[in-house]
MDTraj code that builds the backbone (N, CA, C; nanometers):
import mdtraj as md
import numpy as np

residues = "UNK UNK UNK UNK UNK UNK UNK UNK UNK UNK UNK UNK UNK UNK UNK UNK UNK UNK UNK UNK UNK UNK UNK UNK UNK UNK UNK UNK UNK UNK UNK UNK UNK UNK UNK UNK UNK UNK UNK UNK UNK UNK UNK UNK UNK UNK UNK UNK UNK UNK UNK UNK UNK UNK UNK UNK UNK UNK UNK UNK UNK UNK UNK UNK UNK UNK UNK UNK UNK UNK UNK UNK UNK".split()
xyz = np.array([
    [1.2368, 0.8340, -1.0000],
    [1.1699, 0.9225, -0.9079],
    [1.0253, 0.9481, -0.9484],
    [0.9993, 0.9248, -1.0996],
    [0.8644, 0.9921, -1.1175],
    [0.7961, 0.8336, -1.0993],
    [0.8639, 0.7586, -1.1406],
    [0.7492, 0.6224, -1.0817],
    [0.7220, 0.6350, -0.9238],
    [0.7726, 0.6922, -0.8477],
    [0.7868, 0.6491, -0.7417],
    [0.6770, 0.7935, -0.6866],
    [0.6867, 0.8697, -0.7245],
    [0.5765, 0.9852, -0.7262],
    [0.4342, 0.9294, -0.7580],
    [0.4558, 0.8870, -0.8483],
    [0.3140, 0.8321, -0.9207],
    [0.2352, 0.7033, -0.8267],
    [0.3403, 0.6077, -0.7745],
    [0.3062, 0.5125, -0.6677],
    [0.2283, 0.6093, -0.5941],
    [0.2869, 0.6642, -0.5122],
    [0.2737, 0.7266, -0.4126],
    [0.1615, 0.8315, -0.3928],
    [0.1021, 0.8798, -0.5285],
    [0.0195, 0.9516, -0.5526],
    [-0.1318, 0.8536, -0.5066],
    [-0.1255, 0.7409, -0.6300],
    [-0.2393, 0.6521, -0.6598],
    [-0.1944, 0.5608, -0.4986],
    [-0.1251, 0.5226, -0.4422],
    [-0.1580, 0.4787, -0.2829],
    [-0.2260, 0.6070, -0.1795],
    [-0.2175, 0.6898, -0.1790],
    [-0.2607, 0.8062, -0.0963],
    [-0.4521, 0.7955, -0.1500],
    [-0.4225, 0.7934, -0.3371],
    [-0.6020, 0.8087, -0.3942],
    [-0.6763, 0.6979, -0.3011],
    [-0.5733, 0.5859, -0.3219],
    [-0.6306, 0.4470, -0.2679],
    [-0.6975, 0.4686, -0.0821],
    [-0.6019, 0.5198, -0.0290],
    [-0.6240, 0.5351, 0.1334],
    [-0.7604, 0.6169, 0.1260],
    [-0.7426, 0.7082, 0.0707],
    [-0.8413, 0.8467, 0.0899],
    [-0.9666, 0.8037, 0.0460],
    [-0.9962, 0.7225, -0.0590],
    [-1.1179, 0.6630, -0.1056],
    [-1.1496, 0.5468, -0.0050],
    [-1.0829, 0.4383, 0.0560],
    [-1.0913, 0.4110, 0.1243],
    [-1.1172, 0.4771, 0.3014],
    [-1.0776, 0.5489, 0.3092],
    [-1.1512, 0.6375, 0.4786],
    [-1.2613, 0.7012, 0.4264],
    [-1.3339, 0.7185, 0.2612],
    [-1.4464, 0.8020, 0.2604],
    [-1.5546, 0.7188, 0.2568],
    [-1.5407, 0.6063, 0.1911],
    [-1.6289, 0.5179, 0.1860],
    [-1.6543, 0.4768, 0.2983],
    [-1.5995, 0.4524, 0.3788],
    [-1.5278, 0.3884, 0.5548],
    [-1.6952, 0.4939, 0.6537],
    [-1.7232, 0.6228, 0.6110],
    [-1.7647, 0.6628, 0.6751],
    [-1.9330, 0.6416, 0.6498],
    [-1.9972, 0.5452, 0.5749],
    [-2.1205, 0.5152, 0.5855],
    [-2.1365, 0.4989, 0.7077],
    [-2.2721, 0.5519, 0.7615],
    [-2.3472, 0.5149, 0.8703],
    [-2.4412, 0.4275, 0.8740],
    [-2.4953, 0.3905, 0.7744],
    [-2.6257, 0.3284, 0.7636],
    [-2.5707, 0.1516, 0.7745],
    [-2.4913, 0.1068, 0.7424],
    [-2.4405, 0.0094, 0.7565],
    [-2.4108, -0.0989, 0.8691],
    [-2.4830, -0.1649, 0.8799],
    [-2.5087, -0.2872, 0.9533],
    [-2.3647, -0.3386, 1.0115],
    [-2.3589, -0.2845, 1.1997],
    [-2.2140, -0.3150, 1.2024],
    [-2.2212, -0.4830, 1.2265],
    [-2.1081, -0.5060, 1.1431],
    [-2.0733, -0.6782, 1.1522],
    [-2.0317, -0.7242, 1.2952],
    [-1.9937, -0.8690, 1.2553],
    [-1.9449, -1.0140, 1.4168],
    [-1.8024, -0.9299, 1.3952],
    [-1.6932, -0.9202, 1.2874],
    [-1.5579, -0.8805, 1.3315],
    [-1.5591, -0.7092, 1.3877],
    [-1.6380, -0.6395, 1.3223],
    [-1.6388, -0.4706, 1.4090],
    [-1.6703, -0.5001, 1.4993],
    [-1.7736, -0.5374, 1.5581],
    [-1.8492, -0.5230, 1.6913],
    [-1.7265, -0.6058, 1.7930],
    [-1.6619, -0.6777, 1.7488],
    [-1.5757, -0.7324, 1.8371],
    [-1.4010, -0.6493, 1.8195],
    [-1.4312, -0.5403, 1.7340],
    [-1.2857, -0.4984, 1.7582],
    [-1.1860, -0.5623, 1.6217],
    [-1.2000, -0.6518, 1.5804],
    [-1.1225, -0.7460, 1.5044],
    [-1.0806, -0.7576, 1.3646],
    [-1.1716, -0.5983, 1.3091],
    [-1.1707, -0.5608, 1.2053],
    [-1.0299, -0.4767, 1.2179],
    [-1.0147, -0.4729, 1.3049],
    [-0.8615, -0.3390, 1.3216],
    [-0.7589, -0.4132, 1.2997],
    [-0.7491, -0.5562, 1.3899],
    [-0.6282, -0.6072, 1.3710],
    [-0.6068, -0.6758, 1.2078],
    [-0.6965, -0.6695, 1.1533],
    [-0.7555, -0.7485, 1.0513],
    [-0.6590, -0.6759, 0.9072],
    [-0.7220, -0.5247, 0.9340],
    [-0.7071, -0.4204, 0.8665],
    [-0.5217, -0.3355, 0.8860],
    [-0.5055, -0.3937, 1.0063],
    [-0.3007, -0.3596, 1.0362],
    [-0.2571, -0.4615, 0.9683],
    [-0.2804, -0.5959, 0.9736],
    [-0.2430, -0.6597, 0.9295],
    [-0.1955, -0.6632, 0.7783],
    [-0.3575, -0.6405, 0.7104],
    [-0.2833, -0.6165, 0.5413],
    [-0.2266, -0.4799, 0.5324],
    [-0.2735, -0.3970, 0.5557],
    [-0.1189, -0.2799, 0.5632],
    [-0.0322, -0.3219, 0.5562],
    [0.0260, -0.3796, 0.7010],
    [0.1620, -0.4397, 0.7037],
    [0.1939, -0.4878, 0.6210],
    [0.1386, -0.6036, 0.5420],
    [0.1484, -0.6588, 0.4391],
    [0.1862, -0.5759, 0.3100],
    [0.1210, -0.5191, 0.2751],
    [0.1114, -0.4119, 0.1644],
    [0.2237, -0.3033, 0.1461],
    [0.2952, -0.2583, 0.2675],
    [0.3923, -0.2056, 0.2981],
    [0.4729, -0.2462, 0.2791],
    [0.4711, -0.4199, 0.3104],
    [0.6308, -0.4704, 0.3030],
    [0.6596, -0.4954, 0.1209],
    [0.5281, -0.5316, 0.1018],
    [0.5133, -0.5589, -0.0521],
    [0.5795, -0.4180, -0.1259],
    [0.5649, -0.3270, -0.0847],
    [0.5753, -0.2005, -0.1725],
    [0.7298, -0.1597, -0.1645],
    [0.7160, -0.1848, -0.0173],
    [0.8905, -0.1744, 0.0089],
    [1.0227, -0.2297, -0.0459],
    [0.9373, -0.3758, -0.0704],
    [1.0138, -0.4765, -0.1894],
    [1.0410, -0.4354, -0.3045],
    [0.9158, -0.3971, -0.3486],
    [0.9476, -0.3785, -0.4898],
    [0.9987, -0.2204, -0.5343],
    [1.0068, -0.1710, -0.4327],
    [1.1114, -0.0452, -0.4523],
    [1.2320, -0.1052, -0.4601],
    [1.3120, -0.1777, -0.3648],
    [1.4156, -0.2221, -0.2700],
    [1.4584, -0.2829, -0.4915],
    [1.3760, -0.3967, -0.5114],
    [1.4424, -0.4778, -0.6178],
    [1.4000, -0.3370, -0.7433],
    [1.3440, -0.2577, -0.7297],
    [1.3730, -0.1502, -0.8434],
    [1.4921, -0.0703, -0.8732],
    [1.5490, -0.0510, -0.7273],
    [1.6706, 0.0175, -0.7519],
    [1.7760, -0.0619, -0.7937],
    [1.7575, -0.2055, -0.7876],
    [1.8699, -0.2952, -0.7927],
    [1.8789, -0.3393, -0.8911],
    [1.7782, -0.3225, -1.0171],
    [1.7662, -0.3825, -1.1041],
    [1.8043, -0.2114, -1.1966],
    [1.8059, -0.1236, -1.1446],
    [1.8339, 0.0259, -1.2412],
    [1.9812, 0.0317, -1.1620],
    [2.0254, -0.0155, -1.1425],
    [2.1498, -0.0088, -1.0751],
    [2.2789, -0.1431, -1.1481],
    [2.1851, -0.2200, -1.2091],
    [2.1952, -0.3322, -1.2612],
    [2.2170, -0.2753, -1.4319],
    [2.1080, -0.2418, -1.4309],
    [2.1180, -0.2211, -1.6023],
    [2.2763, -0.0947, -1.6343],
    [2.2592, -0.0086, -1.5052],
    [2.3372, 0.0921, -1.5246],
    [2.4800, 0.0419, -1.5629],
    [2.5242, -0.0894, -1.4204],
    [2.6535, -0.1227, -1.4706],
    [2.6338, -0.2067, -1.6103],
    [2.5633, -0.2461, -1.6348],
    [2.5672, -0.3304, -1.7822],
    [2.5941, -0.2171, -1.8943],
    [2.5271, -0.1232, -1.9235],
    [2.5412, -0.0230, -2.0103],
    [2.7278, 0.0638, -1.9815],
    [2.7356, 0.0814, -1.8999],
    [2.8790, 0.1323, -1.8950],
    [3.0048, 0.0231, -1.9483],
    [2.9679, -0.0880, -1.9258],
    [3.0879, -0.1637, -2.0039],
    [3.1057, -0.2330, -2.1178],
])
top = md.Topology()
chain = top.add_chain()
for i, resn in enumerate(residues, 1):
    res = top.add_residue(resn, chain, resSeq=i)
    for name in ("N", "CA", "C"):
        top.add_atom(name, md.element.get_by_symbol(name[0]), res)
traj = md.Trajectory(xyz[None], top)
C-alpha cells in the first residue's frame, strides 16, 4: 500500500508540473497545436502510461501473492 501511495503521489507531482509548465504564453505555437494534434498525441501516451502502470500493479500483486504462498509452506 505504501508503494502504491508513493506511485501515486510522484504521478500526480509529475501531472501538476506538467499543466504548470503547459501554461507558458510566450511560446511559439507549433504545426501539431495549431492543428489540434497535440491532444490526440498527448491521450495517446496517457493511455499508454496508464496501461503501463496498471500492469505493473496487476504483476505486483501477483508476485506478493506469490512469495506469500512460497513462505507458508
Amino acid at each position: 500500500m505504501i508503494k502504491l501511495r508513493i506511485f501515486i503521489t510522484a504521478f500526480l507531482a509529475l501531472v501538476v508540473s506538467m499543466v504548470a509548465t503547459a501554461q507558458d504564453n510566450t511560446a511559439d505555437i507549433g504545426l501539431m497545436r495549431s492543428n489540434g494534434k497535440i491532444f490526440v498525441v498527448m491521450a495517446v501516451v496517457v493511455t499508454i502510461l496508464i496501461g503501463l502502470f496498471a500492469y505493473l500493479v496487476t504483476i505486483d500483486k501477483k508476485i506478493t501473492r506469490l512469495e506469500k504462498e512460497g513462505s507458508n509452506q
